[in-house]
N, C-alpha and C positions, 0 to 999 in steps of 0.2 A: 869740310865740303862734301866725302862721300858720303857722309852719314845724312846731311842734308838731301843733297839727290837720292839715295834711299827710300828717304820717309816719304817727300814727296811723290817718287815717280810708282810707289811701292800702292801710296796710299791714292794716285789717279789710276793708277792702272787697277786696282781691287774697285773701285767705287763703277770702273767702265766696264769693267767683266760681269757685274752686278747687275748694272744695269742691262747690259747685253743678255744675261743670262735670263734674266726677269722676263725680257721681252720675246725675248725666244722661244719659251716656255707657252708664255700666251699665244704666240703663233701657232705652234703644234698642237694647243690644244682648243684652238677655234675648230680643229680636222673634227672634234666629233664632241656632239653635246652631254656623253659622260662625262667628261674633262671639263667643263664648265666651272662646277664647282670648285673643285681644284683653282683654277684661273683666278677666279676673282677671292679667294681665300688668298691667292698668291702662296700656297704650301707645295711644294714639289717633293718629288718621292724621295729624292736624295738629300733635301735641307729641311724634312719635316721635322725629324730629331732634333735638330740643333734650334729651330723656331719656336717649338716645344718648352724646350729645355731653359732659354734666350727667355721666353716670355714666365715660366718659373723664377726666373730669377730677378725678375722683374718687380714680380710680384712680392717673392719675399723681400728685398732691397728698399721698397719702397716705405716702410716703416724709418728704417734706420735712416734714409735720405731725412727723412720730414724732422730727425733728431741731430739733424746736422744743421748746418750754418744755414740758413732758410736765400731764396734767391728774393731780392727787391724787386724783378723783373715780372710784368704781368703778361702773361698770356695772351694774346687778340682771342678774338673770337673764332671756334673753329681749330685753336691750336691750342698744346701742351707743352709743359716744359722739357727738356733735358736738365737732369743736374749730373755733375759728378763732386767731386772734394772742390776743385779747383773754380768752373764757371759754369752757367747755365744758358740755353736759351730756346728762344720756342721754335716745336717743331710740327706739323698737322698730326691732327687728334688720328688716330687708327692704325697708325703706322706700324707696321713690328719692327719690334727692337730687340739685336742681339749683341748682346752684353759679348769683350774678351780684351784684348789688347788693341784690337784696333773695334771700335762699337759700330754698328751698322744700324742705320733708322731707314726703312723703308715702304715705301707704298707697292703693295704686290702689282694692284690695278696698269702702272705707266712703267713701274722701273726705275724712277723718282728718287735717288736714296742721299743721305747725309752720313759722312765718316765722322770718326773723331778718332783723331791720336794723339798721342803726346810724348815729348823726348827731352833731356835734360837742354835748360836753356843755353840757345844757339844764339849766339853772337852776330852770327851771318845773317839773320832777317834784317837786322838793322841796316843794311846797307845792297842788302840784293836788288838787282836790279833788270828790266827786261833784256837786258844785251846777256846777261847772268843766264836768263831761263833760254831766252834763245840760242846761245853758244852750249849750252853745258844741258839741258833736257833734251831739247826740243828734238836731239838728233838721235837720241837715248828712246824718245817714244816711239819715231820714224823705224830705230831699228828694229821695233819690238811690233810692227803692224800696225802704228795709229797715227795718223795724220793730224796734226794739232794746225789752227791757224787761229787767227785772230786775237793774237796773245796780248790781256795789258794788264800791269803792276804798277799799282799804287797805293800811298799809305792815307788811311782815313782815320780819324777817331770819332766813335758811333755815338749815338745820343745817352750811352752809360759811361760815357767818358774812357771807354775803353781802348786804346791805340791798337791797330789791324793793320797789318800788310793783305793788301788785297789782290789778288791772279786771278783770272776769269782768259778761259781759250775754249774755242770750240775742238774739239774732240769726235774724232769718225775711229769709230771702232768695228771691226767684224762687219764692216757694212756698214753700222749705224750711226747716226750724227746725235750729238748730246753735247749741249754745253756744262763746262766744270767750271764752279767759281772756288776758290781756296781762300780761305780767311784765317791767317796766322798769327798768333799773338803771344806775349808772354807773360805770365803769372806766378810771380815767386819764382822759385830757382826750374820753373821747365817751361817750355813753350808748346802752344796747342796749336794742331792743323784740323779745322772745324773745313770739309769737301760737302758741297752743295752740288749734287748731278741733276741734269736736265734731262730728261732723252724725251719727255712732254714740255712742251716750255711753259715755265710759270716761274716768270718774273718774280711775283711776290713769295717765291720760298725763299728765293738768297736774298731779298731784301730785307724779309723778315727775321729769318736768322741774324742777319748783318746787326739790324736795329734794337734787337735781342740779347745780342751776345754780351755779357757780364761777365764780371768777376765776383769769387765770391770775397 
């Protein structure tokens, strides 16, 4: 159980500071038209390195992906894939991605971003439940500065026949209002938390992920 509250509350809290942070950034640097650039590159002086280094590795990886177990799932128009060993699914074309333990896919422009983590399979999805998120999170966010509402959980299987526990609550962070959806599943001996952030609303990203989401 703590391991699960962990991942979770570890991996909404990192996807809503991202976003906060994204958008923050844009604010300060509307103050003056040098900063421009910057803005819409979405590169900040403190994560240029790492988005650098994120999009390197990208670039080299993506050879040895295409020699790996290939994904059945097609892209829409307008989007790309995500792979890694385990599942794949589509995410919008431009985004930066950086590659680590927890992967970060982002839209500089909105703040926009999708996590991915993964931890030996949990037993506990199969059976959580929103009385679950709301006794045992929900108070855990409150204490940490974020006000969460309109919480609902439930289990869907997508048009890849893939089984998903699904969470979606809105989320006020630092000020700012952003809905989080969480789509959890498990494949072979670990389970994945695929976090879709809103802080633009666009319905059709966690739909599309959702309808996306594979195994390999």
């Amino acid at each position: 159980m703590k391991k699960l509250l962990s991942l979770l509350l570890a991996t909404c809290c990192l996807t809503a500071l991202v976003a906060c942070d994204a958008a923050n950034r844009d604010k300060d640097q509307d103050d003056t038209d040098a900063k421009t650039t910057q803005a819409e590159t979405g590169v900040s002086d403190d994560t240029s390195a790492a988005t650098e280094a994120a999009t390197e590795i990208e670039t080299e990886t993506d050879a040895a992906t295409e020699a790996e177990t290939q994904s059945t799932v097609t892209a829409p128009a307008g989007y790309t894939l995500f792979e890694n060993d385990a599942l794949s699914f589509a995410y919008p074309k431009g985004w930066a991605k950086q590659d680590g333990s927890v992967v970060i896919l982002q839209d500089a422009a909105t703040g926009n971003n999708i996590t991915v983590v993964s931890e030996s399979k949990n037993a506990f999805y199969d059976t959580m439940t929103i009385q679950d998120f709301e006794a045992q999170m929900k108070p855990v966010y409150e204490a940490m500065g974020m006000t969460v509402d309109n919480v609902k959980l439930e289990r869907k299987e997508n048009a890849q026949g893939l089984k998903v526990l699904v969470m979606s609550f809105d989320n006020t962070t630092q000020g700012m209002s952003m809905k989080q959806t969480q789509y959890v599943t498990t494949i072979g001996a670990y389970s994945y938390t695929v976090t879709v952030t809103e802080v633009a609303a666009d319905a059709e990203l966690a739909q599309t992920v959702f309808d996306t989401l594979a195994a390999k």
